[in-house]
N, C-alpha and C positions, 0 to 999 in steps of 0.2 A: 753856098752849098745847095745844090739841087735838092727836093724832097724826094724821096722814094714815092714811085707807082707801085699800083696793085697793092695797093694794104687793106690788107682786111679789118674789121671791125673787131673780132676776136684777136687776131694776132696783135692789133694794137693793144690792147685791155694785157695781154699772155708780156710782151717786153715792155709795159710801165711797174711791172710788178717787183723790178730792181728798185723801182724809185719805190717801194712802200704802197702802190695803189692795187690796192683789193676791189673787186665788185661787192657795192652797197645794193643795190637795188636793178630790175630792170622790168622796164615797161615797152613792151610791142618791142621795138626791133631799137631801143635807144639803150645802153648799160650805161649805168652813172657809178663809176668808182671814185674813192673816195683816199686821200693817204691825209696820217697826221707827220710826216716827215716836214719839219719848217713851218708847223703851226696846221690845222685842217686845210685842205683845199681840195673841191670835186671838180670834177670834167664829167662829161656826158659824153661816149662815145656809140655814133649809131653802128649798130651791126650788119654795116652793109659790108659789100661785094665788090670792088673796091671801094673805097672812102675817097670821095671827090676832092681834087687837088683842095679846092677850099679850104672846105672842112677838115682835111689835116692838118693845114697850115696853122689855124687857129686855131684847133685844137694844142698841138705842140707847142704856139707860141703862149698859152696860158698858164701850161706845166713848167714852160722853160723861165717864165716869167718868176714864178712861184718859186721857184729853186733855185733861182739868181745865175741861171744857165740863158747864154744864149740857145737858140735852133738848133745851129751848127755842132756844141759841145752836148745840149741833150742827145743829140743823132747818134752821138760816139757814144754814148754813156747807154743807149738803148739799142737790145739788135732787133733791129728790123730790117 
């Protein structure tokens, strides 16, 4: 499954919020939220304009990781 383009920093942080992930904190242009769904686990999402293929990828594979989801069924599970 392709990743989606054009994500934003906010609208990511706005569709992990079905998985339990609130903002804890945020410094300069990075939000670090935080869920206890499957034990604690944070991600750091930057607030950019889009969010660089990368940095999505890895970003998504650490949540999907976390929650015993591949990519693919995190992407269904979140609308983005």
């Amino acid at each position: 499954m392709k990743l989606p383009r054009d994500v934003h920093g906010q609208q990511l942080v706005k569709a992990l919020r079905v998985l339990g992930y609130e903002v804890t904190r945020q410094s300069g242009s990075h939000i670090r939220i935080t869920t206890t769904q499957n034990g604690e686990h944070h991600e750091v999402v930057p607030a950019h304009s889009p969010i660089k293929t990368g940095t999505l990828a890895g970003i998504l594979k650490g949540i999907a990781t976390h929650h015993g989801f591949t990519v693919a069924e995190l992407l269904m599970r979140i609308d983005l």
